[in-house]
N, C-alpha and C positions, 0 to 999 in steps of 0.2 A: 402069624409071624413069630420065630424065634427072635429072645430078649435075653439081654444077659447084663447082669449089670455087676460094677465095682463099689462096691461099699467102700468107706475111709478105714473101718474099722472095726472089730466087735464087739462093740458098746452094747450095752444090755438091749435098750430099745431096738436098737438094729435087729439084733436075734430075735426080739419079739416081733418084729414086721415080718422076716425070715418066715416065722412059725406060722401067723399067721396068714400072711399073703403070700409071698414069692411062693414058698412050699406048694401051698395051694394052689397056683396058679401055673405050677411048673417053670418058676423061671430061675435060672441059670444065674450064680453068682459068686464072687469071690473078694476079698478082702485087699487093698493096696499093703495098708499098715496090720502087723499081728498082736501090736499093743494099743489098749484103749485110754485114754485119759478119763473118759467114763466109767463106772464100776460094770462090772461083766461077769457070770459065772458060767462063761462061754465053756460047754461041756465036750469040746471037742472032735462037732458030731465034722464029719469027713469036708473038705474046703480046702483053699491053695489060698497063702497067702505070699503075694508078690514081695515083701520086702526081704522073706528067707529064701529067694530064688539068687539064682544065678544070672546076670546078666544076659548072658545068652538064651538063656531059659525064659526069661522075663519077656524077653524079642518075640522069641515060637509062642509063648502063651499069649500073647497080644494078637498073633498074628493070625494064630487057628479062632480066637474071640472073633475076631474080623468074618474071618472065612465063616466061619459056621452060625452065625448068625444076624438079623435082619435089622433088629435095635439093639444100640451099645449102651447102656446109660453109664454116668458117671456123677459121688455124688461131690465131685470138686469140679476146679476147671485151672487148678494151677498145679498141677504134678503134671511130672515127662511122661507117663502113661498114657494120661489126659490127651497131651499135647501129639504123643508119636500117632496115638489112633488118629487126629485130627487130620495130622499133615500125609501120612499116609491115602485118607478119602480126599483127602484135596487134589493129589497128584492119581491117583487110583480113574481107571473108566469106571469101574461099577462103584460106585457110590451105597455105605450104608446111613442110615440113618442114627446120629450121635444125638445122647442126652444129657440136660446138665439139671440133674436133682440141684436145688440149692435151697436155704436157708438165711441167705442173704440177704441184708437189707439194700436198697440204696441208700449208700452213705457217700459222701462227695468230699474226699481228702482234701484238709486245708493246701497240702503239700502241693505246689506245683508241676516239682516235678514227676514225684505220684500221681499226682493226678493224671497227666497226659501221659505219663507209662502206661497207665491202666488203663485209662481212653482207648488207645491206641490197641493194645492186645486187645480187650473186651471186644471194638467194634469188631475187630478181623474175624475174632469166634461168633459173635453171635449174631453177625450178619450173613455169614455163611449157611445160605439155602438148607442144608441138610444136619443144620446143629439144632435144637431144641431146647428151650428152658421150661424146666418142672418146677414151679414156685410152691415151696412150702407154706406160704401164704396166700389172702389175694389182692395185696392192694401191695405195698410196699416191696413185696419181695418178686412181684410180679413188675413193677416199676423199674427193678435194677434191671431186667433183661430190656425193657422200652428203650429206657435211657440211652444204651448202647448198640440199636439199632435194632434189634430184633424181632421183627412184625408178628400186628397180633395172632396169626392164627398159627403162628409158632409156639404158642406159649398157655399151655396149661398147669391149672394147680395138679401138686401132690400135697396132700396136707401132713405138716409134721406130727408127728404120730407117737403116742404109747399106746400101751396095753390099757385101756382105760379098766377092763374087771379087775382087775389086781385091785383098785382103790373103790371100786363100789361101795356103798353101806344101803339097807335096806330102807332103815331110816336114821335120819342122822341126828346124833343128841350131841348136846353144847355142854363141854365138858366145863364144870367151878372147879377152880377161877378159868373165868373169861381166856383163851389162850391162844395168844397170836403166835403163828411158825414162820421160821426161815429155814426155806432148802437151797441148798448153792456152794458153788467155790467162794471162802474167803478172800477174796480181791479187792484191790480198790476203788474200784467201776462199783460192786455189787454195793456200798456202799450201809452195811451193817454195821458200822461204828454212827454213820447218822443214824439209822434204824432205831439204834437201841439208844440214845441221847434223845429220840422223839417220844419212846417209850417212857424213860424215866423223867422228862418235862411233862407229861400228859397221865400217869399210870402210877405213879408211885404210891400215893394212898388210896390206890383203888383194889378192888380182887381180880388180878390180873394179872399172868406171866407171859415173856416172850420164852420162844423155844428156837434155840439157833441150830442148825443141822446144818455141819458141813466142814469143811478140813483148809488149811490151806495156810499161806505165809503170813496173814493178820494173826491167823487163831490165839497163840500164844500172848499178844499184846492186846487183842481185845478180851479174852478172859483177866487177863491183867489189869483193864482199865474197863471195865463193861458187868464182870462176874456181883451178879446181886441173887440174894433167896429169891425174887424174884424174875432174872433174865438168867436163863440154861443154857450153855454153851456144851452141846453132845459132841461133836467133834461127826466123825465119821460114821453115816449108820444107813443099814443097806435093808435090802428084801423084805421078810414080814415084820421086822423090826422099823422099819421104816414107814412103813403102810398102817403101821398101829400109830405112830406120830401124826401121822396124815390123819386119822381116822377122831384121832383124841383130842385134833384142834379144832377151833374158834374161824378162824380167821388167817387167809394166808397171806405174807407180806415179802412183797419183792421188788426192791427202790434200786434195782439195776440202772446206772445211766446209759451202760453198755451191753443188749444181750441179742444176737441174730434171731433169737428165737425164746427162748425158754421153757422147756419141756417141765420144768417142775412145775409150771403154771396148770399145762394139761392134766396132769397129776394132782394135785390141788383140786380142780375145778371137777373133776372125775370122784374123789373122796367125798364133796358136797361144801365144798370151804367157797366162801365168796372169798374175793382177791383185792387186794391194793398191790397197783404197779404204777411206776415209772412210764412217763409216754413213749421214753426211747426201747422198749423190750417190745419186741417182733410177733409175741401173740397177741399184742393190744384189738388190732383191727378185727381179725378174726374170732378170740374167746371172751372179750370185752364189751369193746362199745356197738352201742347197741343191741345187745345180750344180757343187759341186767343184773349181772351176775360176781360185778363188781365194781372198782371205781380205777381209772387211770388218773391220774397226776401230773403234775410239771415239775414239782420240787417240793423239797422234806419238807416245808411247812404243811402246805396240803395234807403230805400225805397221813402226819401225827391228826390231823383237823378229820380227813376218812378213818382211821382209826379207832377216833371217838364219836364217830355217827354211827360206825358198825356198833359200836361197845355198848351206846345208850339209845340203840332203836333195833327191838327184836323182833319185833315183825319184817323191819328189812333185811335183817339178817338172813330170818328164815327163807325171806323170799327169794332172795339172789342164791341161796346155798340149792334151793328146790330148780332154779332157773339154770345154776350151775349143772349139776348132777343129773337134769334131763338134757341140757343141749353136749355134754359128752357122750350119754346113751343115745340120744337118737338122732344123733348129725353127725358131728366129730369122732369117726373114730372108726374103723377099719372096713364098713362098709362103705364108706365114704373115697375110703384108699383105694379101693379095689376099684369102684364106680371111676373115680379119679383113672388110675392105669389102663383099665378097659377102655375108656373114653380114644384114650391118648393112643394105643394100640389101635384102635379100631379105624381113627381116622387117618393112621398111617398105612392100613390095613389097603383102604377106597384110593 
């Protein structure tokens, strides 16, 4: 069966799935957006992105995607692109089969009238026979398609994905001082002003530094109230500069209250670093509990209290960073993707 599917955008990970899978697999893709809020050193290699089209052009490209082939995926389900291929197979005799990659939790909007807007669209799409959800996940993110109707043998994972060799180490040494990372957008969800307040209640007269990696509207007011010899505020830092951070820490730390997924986790877990997270970040279920490999939380008191069981127990350390570092090698991670999309092709295949 020909596949072709629409990326959001070319975020670095993107082009490394690109490289690694589609490429290989021969399947057919193109871009919505041609800017990433991701960092990208997107080289240019040949691609069409929809948002430097022409309206009318954007219609013929939709249209010949339709015609010429068997699966559509898509990795949103809220753009008019999304939406024109839907209603088109709705009203259409020959029917193709639509996908909806997501990364999405279920999350259930205080907002009322949010709420039953979204109700409402969501069941329309994902109750319809011929739409499909790819869950980046398998518990929660597979739950939001449930929720809205979508039976189960509509619904398989695709697992969210990096490059997990880019952060291999052969064997992993604990750099002195002791040194816990943050990678991430400065926000106020990700919650790095608590992070680093748990730090210096717990670490101050200890050998130990935090490392903040990451850019964003706090930065300038949390180096302003946060900046000590011992908490490093790097600001923006990318490719093997980024990978040697990864490589040179302790311990990786992410008290997100908000994240659909979080890739730096993968990353992290890939390098050999056991994790402290937040229970609401989207990898919990899948690179967490039950994987030993790190500790999930409810809130900052916790997560300072894990902090200092990693700091003054190295044997656990060791253990989770060894647990980490094999279940990216031999589970999670692009054999897994592939097995995943063959599955999913194959049964639409029968």
């Amino acid at each position: 069966m020909k596949v072709f599917s629409f990326f959001t955008e070319p975020a670095s990970y993107t082009l490394d799935l690109i490289d690694n899978v589609y490429d290989a697999m021969s399947i057919d893709y193109c871009f919505l957006n041609s800017h990433s809020k991701a960092y990208t050193n997107f080289n240019g290699k040949k691609n069409i992105f929809m948002d430097k089209m022409k309206i009318i052009d954007r219609i013929k490209h939709l249209l010949y995607v339709r015609e010429k082939h068997d699966i559509i995926i898509f990795n949103s389900y809220d753009t008019l692109s999304f939406f024109f291929i839907l209603l088109i197979n709705v009203f259409s005799i020959t029917k193709k089969y639509i996908a909806i990659e997501s990364d999405t939790q279920l999350l259930i909007s205080k907002n009322y009238f949010k709420r039953m807007l979204k109700y409402f669209y969501l069941s329309f799409v994902f109750q319809n026979n011929y739409v499909f959800g790819l869950a980046g996940g398998n518990y929660s993110h597979k739950d939001l398609f449930r929720y809205y109707g979508m039976k189960e043998d509509r619904i398989f994972l695709m697992p969210m994905m990096v490059d997990n060799s880019k952060f291999y180490v052969e064997k992993k040494k604990f750099p002195k001082p002791f040194t816990f990372l943050f990678v991430g957008r400065l926000l106020d969800t990700k919650n790095v002003d608590k992070l680093c307040q748990q730090f210096i209640s717990h670490f101050s007269t200890k050998n130990a530094k935090m490392i903040i990696v990451g850019d964003g509207d706090n930065l300038e007011n949390y180096k302003k109230n946060y900046s000590k010899k011992n908490i490093v505020f790097m600001g923006s830092v990318y490719n093997e500069e980024l990978i040697k951070i990864y490589n040179n820490a302790s311990v990786f730390t992410f008290p997100s209250s908000l994240d659909a997924w979080g890739l730096v986790v993968n990353e992290a877990l890939s390098a050999g670093l056991p994790v402290i997270v937040r229970k609401e970040v989207g990898a919990c279920s899948d690179l967490i509990e039950g994987k030993e490999t790190g500790f999930i939380v409810d809130d900052m008191h916790d997560f300072g209290q894990m902090m200092l069981t990693l700091f003054n127990n190295s044997e656990l350390l060791n253990n989770y960073s060894e647990n980490a570092s094999d279940l990216m090698k031999n589970n999670w991670n692009y054999n897994l993707y592939k097995q995943c999309m063959l599955k999913f092709i194959n049964t639409l295949s029968k």
